[in-house]
N, C-alpha and C positions, 0 to 999 in steps of 0.2 A: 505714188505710194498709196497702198491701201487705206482705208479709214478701220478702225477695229469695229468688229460687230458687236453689238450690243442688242438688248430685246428688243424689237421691232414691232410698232404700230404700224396699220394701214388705213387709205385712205378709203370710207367706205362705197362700193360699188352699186349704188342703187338702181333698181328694178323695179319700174311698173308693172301690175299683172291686172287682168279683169277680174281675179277675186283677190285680192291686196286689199288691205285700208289703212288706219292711221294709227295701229300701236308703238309701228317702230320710230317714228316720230315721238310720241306722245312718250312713251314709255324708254325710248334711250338715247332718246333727242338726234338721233339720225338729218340730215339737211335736206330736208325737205317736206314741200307745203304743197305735194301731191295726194289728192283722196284715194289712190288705188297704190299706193306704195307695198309691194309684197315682198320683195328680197333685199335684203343689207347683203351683199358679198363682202366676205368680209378679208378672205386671202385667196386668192385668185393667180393663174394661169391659164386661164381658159382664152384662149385666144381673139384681137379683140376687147378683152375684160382682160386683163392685166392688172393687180394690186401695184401702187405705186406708196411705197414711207412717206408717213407722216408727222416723224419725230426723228430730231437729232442728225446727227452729221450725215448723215445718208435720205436722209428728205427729199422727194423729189425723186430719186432711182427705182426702177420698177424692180419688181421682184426677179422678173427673168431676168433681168443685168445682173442681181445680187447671187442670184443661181451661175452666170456663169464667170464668174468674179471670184466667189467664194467657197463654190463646189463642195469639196466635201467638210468642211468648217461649218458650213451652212444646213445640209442634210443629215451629215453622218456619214463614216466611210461605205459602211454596206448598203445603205440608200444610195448614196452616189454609184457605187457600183449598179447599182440595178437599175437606177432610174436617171441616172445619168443628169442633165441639166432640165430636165421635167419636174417639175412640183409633183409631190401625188396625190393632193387632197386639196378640195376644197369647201370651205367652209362658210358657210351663210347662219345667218339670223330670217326667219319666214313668218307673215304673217298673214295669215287666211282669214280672210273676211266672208267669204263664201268658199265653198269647196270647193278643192283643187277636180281638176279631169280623175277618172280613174287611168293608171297607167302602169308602166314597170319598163327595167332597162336592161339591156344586155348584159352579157355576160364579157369578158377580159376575152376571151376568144372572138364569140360572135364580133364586139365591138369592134376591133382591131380589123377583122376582114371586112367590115361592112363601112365604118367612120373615121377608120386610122385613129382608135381612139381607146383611151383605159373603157373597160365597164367598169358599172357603177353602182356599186355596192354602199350602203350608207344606212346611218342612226340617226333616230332622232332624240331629246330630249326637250320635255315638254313642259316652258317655263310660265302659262298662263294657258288658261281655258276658261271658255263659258261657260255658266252652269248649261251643262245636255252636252258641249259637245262633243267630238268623237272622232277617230283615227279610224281609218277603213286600212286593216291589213291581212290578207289573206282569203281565204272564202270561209262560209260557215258551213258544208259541205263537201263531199270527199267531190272533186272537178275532175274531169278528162277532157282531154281536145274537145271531144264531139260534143259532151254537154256544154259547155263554153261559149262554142260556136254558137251553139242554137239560141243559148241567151243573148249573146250578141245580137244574131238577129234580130230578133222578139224584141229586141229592147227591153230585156227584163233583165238585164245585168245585175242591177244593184240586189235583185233578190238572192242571189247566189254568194256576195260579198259579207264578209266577216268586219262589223262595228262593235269599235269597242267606246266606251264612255272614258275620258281621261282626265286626268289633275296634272297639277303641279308636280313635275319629280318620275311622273314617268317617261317608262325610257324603251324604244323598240327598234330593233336591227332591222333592216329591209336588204335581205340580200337582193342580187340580182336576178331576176327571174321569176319575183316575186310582183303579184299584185298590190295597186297599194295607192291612197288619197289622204290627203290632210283635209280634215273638216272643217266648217265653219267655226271661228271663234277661238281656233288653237294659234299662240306664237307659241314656235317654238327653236331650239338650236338644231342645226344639220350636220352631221361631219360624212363628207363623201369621199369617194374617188374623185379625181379630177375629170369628170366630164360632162357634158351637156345634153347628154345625147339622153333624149326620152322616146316612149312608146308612148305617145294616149291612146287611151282603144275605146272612152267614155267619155262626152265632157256635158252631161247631163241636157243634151239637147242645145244649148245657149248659144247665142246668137251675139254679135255687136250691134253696135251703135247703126251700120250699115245693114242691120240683118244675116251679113254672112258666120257658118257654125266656123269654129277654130279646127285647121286638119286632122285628124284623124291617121293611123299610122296601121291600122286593125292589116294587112296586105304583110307588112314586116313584123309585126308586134306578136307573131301566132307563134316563130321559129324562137323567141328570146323566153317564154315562159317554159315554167320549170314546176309542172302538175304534182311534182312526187314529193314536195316541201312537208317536213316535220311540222306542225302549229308551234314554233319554239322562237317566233317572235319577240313575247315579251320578255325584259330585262329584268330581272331581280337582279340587286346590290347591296353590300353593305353602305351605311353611313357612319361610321367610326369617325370623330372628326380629329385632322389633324392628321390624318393617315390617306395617303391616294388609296381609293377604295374601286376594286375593277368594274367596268362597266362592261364592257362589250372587248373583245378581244380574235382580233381575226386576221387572216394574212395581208390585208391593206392598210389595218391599222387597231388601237391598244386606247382606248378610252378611259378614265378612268376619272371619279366621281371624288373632290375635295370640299369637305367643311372647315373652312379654318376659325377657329374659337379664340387664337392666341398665335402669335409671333412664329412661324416655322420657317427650319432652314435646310434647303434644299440639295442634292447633289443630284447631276442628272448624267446616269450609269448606264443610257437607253443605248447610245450610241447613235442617235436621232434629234433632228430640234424637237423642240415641244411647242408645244399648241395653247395657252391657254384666254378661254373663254370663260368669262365673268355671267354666271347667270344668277346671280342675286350680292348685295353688298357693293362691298367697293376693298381694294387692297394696295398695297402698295409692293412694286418688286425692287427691287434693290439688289445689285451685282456690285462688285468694286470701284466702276466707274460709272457707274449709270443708277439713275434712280425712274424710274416707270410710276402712273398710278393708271389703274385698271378698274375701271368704273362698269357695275350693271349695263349689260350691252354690247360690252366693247371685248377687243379679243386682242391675242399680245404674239407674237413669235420668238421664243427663247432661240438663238442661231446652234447647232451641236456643242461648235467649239466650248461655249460656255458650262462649266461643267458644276458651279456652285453659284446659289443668290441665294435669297430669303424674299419669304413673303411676308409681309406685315401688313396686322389687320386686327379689330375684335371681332370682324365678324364677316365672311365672305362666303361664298359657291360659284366654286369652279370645274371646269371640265378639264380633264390635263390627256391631249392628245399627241402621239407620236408613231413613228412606222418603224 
């Protein structure tokens, strides 16, 4: 017999990077006493990296088992139609201690013929920064192939990139086929498609420990961009609190931006699980049989079937994602 679904914690997926450091530790007590700590994965299907529960009777079962266990209870009927026993997002906590590569992903088409793989279209929102620094998204100039190319060669890339300076609260879409690096000194939340798949086409010269540069992808990376992008990157929203307030909204997925001030109760009409990540406070979720508490950090998985809880809290920010 089955166990009934309840909101689901995971176990979190950690990730070394050569520009990583020590916020997600220090700042949401993640496990581990690594200096280059760059990713908390936080729900995963990425093969390999599988998210495994980390509360309540289902503890221990990875998510793919829960996927194909609880199918559309778990997704939602028109997710499970489409996406069958596939998750389709995944969700991380980043934190960049020095700048990521300059890079960008495929597209759902490209992907699929090249990696047997979703593209990867993704948001961020940006829950700490240093003062200066910056999100590199788009160029600061009208690009075509051919000027592109030459930068590449030249190695004058960065001169052609589009920096923007950021805070706390903002929020920027990076479709696929877009250019794009997280700067030094930014943590911040990701909501993506489910996949792995990058292009670096930059990674500022750098070298390891052995001296060797990290690959380079510039041979494939040329067919996946997409020159004719709007500048419509960045995110405006409201903050109404106590009301999910839209964030970004697009065919992979519906983000939406909550301050909670006082006790709200929920009904969830998506037809989707929901997603929610804790980016400042702390709350408590509460369904009929289950009680959760959801601390700065940490991310939660409401399963479809559930269709009413309540959050309780005097003071929380959260992100409420679903497809």
């Amino acid at each position: 017999m089955k166990n009934h679904l309840y909101p689901l914690k995971f176990r979190p997926i950690l990730k070394d990077k050569i520009w990583g450091g020590q916020k997600l530790n220090q700042q949401f007590n993640k496990d581990s006493k690594s200096q280059l700590l760059g990713e908390s994965w936080e729900i995963s299907t990425v093969p390999e990296d599988v998210s495994v529960v980390a509360n309540g009777n289902l503890k221990g079962e990875s998510l793919q088992e829960l996927l194909e266990d609880y199918k559309s209870d778990l997704l939602g009927e028109q997710n499970y139609k489409r996406f069958g026993n596939d998750f389709p997002l995944l969700i991380k906590f980043i934190d960049a201690k020095q700048d990521l590569s300059i890079q960008l992903h495929p597209d759902d088409e490209l992907a699929k013929k090249r990696h047997n793989s979703f593209g990867k279209t993704e948001m961020w929102y940006v829950m700490q920064a240093d003062k200066d620094a910056n999100l590199i998204v788009g160029f600061n100039q009208k690009v075509d192939k051919k000027r592109y190319l030459k930068h590449l060669k030249d190695k004058t890339l960065p001169q052609i990139l589009n920096y923007d300076k950021v805070k706390e609260g903002d929020v920027y879409f990076i479709e696929a086929g877009r250019v794009h690096a997280i700067g030094a000194g930014v943590l911040l939340a990701e909501i993506q498609q489910t996949s792995d798949v990058t292009y670096r086409v930059y990674d500022w010269d750098r070298v390891d420990d052995e001296g060797n540069e990290r690959e380079l992808h510039n041979a494939i990376a040329i067919d996946a961009f997409n020159f004719d992008m709007k500048d419509d990157f960045r995110v405006t929203y409201r903050k109404d609190k106590n009301v999910s307030n839209e964030m970004v909204c697009c065919p992979f997925f519906t983000t939406n931006f909550i301050e909670i001030a006082s006790d709200m109760e929920k009904s969830n009409g998506y037809d989707s699980f929901l997603i929610y990540m804790c980016v400042d406070g702390q709350v408590e979720v509460s369904t009929g049989n289950s009680t959760t508490i959801l601390s700065k950090g940490e991310t939660l998985l409401i399963p479809a079937a559930i269709k009413n809880y309540k959050l309780k809290t005097d003071y929380a920010k959260l992100l409420e994602v679903y497809v």
